[in-house]
C-alpha positions as CSV (number, residue, x, y, z in Angstrom):
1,X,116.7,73.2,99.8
2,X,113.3,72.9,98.7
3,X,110.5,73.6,101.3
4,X,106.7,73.5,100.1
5,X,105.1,74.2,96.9
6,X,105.3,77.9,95.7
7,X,108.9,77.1,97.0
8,X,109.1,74.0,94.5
9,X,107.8,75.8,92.1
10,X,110.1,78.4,92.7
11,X,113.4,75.8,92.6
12,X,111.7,74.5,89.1
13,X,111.9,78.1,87.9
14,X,115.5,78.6,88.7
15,X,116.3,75.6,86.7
16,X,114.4,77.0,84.0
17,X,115.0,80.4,84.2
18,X,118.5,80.8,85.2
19,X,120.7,83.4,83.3
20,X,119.9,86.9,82.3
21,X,116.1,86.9,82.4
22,X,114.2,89.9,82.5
23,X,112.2,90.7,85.6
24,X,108.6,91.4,83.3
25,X,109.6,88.1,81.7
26,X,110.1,86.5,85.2
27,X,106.7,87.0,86.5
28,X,105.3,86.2,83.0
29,X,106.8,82.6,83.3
30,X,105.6,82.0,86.3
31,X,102.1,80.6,85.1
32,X,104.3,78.2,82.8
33,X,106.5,77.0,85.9
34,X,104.5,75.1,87.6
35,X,106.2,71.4,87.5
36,X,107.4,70.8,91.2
37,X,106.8,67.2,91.4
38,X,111.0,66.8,91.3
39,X,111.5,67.8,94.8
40,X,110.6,67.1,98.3
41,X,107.8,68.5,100.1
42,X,109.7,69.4,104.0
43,X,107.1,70.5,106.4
44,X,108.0,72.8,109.4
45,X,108.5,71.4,112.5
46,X,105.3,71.2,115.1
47,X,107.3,73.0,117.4
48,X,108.5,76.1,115.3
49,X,104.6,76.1,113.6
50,X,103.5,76.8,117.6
51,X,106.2,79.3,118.2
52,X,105.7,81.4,114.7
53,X,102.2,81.3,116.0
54,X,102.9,82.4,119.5
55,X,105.2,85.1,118.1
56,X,102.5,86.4,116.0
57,X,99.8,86.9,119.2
58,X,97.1,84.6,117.1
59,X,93.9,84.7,119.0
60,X,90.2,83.8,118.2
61,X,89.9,87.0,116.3
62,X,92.7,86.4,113.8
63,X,92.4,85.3,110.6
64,X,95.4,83.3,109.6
65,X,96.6,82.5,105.7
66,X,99.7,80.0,105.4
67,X,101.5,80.2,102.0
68,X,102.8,77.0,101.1
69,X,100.1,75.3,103.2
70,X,101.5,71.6,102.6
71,X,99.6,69.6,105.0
72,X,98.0,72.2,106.8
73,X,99.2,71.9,110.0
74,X,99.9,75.9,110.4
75,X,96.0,76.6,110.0
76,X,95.0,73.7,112.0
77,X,97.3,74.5,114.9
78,X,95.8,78.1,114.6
79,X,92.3,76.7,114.8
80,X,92.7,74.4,117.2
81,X,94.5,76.0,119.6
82,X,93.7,79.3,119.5
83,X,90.4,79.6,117.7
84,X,91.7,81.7,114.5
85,X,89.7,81.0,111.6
86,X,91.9,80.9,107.8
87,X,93.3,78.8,104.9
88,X,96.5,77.9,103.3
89,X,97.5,77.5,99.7
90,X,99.4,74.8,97.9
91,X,99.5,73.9,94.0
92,X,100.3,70.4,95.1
93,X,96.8,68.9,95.1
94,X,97.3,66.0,96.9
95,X,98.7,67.8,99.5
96,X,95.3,70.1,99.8
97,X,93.3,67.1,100.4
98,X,95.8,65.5,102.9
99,X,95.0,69.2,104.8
100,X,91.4,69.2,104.3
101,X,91.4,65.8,105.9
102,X,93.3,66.1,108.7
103,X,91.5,69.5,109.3
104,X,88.1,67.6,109.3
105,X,89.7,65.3,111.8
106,X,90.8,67.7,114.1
107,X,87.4,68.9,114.3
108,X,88.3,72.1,112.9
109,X,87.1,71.9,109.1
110,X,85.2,75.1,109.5
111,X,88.0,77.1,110.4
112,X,90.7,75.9,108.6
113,X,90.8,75.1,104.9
114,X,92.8,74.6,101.7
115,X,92.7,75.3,98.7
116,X,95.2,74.3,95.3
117,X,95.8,77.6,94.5
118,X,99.1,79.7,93.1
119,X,100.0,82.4,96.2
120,X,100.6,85.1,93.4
121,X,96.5,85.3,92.6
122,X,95.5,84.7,96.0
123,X,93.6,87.3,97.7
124,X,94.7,87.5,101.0
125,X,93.0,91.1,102.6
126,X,91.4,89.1,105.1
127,X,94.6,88.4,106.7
128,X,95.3,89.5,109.8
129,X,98.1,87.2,110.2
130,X,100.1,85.5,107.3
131,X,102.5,82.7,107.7
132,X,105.2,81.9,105.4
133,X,107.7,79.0,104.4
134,X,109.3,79.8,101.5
135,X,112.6,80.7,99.6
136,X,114.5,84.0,99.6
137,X,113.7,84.7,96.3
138,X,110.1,84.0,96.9
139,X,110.1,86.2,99.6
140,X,111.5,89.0,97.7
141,X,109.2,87.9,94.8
142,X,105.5,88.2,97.0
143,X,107.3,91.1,99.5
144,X,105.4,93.3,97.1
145,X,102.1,91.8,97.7
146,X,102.0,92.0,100.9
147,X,103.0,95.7,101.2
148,X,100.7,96.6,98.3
149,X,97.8,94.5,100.1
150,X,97.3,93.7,103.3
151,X,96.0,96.2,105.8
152,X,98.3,98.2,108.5
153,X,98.5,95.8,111.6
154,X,98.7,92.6,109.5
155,X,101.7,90.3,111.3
156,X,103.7,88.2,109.0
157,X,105.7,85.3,109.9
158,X,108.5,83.4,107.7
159,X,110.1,79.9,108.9
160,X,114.4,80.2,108.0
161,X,114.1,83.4,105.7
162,X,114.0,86.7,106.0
163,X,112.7,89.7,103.2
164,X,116.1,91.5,102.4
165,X,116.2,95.4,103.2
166,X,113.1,94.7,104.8
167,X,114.4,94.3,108.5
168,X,112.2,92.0,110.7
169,X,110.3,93.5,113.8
170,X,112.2,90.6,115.6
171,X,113.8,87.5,114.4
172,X,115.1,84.2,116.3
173,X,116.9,81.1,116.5
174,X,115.5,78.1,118.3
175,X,115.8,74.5,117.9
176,X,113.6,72.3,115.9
177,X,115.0,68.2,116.6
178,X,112.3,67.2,114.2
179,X,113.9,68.9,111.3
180,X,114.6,66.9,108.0
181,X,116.8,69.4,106.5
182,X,119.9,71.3,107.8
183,X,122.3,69.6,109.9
184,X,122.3,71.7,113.4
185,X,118.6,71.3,113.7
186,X,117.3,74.8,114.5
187,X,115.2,77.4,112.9
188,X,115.0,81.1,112.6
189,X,111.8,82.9,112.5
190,X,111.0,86.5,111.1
191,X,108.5,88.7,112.0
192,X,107.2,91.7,110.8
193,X,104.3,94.0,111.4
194,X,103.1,95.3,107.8
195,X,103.6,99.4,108.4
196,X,101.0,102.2,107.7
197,X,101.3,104.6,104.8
198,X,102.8,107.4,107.0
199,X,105.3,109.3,104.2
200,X,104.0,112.2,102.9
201,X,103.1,115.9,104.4
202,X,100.9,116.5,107.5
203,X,98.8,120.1,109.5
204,X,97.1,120.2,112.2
205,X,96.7,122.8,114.8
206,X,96.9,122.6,118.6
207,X,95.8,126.1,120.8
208,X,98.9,126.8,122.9
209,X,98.6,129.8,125.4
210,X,95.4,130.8,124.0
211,X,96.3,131.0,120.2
212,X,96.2,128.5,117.4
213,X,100.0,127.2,116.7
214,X,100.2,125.8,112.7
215,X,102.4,122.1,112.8
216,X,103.3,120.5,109.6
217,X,105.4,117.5,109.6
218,X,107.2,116.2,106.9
219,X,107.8,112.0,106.6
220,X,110.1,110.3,105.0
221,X,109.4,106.2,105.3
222,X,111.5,103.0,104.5
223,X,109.3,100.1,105.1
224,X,108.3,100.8,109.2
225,X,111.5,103.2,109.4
226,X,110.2,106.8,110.0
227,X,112.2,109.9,110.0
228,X,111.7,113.9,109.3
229,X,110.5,117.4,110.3
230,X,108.0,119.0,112.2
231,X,107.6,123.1,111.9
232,X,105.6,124.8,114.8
233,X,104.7,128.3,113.7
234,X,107.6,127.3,110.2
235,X,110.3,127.1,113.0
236,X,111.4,123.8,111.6
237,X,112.9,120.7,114.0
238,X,113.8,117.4,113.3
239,X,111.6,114.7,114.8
240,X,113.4,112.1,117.3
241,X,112.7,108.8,118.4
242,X,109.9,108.0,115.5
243,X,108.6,104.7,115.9
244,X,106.4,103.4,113.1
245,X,104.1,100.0,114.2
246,X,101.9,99.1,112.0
247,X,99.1,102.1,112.5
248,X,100.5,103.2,115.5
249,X,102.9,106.2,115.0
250,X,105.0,107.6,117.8
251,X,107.7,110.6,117.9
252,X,109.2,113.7,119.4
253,X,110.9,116.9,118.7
254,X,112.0,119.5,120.8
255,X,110.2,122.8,120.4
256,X,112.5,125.2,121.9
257,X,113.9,126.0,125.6
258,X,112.8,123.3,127.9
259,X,109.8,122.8,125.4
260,X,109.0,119.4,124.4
261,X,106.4,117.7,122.3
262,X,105.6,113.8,122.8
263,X,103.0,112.7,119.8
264,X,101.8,109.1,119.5
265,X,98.7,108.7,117.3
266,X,96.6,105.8,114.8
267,X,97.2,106.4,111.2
268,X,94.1,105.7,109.2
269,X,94.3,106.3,105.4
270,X,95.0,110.0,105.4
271,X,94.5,111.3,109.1
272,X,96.5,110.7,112.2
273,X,94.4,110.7,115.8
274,X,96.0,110.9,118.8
275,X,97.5,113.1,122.0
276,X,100.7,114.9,122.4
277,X,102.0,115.3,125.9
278,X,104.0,119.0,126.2
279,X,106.5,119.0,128.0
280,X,107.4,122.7,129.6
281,X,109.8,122.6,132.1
282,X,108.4,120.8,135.1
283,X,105.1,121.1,133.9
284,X,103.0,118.5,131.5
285,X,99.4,118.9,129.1
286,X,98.2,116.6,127.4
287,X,95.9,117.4,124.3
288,X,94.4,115.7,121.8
289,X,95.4,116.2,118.3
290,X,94.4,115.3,114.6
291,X,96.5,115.6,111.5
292,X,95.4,115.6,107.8
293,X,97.6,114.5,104.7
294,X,98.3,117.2,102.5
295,X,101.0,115.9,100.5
296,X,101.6,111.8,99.5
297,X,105.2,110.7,99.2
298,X,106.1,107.6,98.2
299,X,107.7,105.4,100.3
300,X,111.8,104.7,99.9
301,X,111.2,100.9,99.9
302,X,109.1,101.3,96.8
303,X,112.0,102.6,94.5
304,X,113.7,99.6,95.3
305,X,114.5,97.4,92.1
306,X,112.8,93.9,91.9
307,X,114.7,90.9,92.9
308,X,116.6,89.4,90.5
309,X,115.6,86.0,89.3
310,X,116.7,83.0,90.8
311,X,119.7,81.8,88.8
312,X,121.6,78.5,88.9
């Protein structure tokens, strides 16, 4: 099934490319696959464009980049009906000035615009949303980029696919009647919420009855999957219910009898801000408290071996 253009160009590469191909070599030949005028261009249905958008909160602040951008109507809808400002991407160029065009119809040509452009050397920073129709392999192919870089926070969205060990935030079926492809006519949608660098060691100190207590904690991280240690004073616990969303950071660890420790912070680059409720029998504080890197790990889901290219 082919979908829109980095996705055709990604169906042309598997005819191309098939067999034992070497990853390096993969991502090499992509410049040189660029012939996609054998397939079918299949846009996403109105309705699933305003419920990817829904899903991903768009507002007048966002700034919204489609990959695949076909005729553009993920941008425009983002314009138009919720003031977001962005652009998509599509090699096809014809398809880029079909977009343009119906953007300046729309009344929205300032906001939303497109460019004939290959998603692999498009810089998308700005994003704070990012909107995706594309094949698995693609997926698994750009997953890197989008990790690598676009900021904490950033919400992705991806029409029928998913990014493999990267679990979605949230993920759906609903039904699309206008669908060309497929026979049951529905969609899923994927989200995710790109996750913080959080892995690594962490001190602070809090004053508890008077006297400065030491806390390290020690993260281990798997896309937005947290777990580890936190040592009060090196009496070591692991942390529970860790909860990693984007720059927001969450967990809890108990710190001996009927002694509890709730932390929720904002990671930003290498410092953690926030307040830790202690919990001490019937009685609660709440303090404020800010951590400092002092070791970088890297995170699991960069070990993970690159996807291997589409075959046949």
């Amino acid at each position: 099934m082919i979908l829109s253009t980095p996705v055709r160009q990604a169906g042309h590469i598997a005819a191309k490319f098939c067999g034992a191909l070497l990853f390096t070599g993969f991502f090499s030949a992509l410049a040189f696959a660029q012939d996609y005028g054998d397939t079918p261009y299949v846009p996403t249905p109105q309705n699933v464009v305003n419920k990817m958008l829904e899903v991903a909160k768009v507002g007048p602040k966002d700034y919204v980049i489609d990959l695949g951008s076909g005729d553009g109507r993920m941008v425009i809808t983002a314009a138009k009906k919720y003031g977001a400002r962005g652009f998509g991407v599509d090699l096809d160029k014809q398809l880029v000035e079909k977009a343009n065009g119906l953007a300046a119809k729309a009344g929205v040509a300032e906001h939303a615009r497109f460019y004939a452009r290959d998603l692999f050397e498009t810089d998308m920073r700005r994003a704070t949303v990012v909107t995706i129709y594309l094949l698995p392999e693609v997926n698994l192919m750009v997953r890197p980029k989008l990790l690598g870089t676009l900021k904490a926070g950033t919400r992705i969205v991806s029409h029928d696919y998913d990014m493999g060990e990267w679990t979605p935030d949230l993920s759906f079926t609903l039904n699309a009647p206008d669908k060309p492809v497929g026979r049951d006519h529905t969609s899923k949608v994927f989200y995710w919420v790109v996750p913080a660098k959080a892995s690594g060691k962490w001190h602070w100190q809090l004053a508890l009855d008077g006297k400065p207590r030491d806390f390290e904690l020690a993260l281990d991280q798997n896309f937005q999957n947290i777990e580890g240690t936190l040592s009060v004073d090196g009496r070591k616990a692991a942390i529970k219910d860790a909860k990693l969303n984007g720059e927001q950071i969450g967990f809890s660890v108990a710190g001996g009898a009927a002694l509890n420790y709730r932390f929720s912070g904002r990671i930003a680059d290498d410092a953690i801000t926030g307040e830790v409720s202690i919990v001490r029998g019937q009685t609660e504080q709440q303090l404020a408290w800010k951590a400092a890197r002092i070791e970088t790990w890297k995170p699991a889901h960069m070990f993970l071996p690159p996807p291997e290219p589409p075959r046949e």
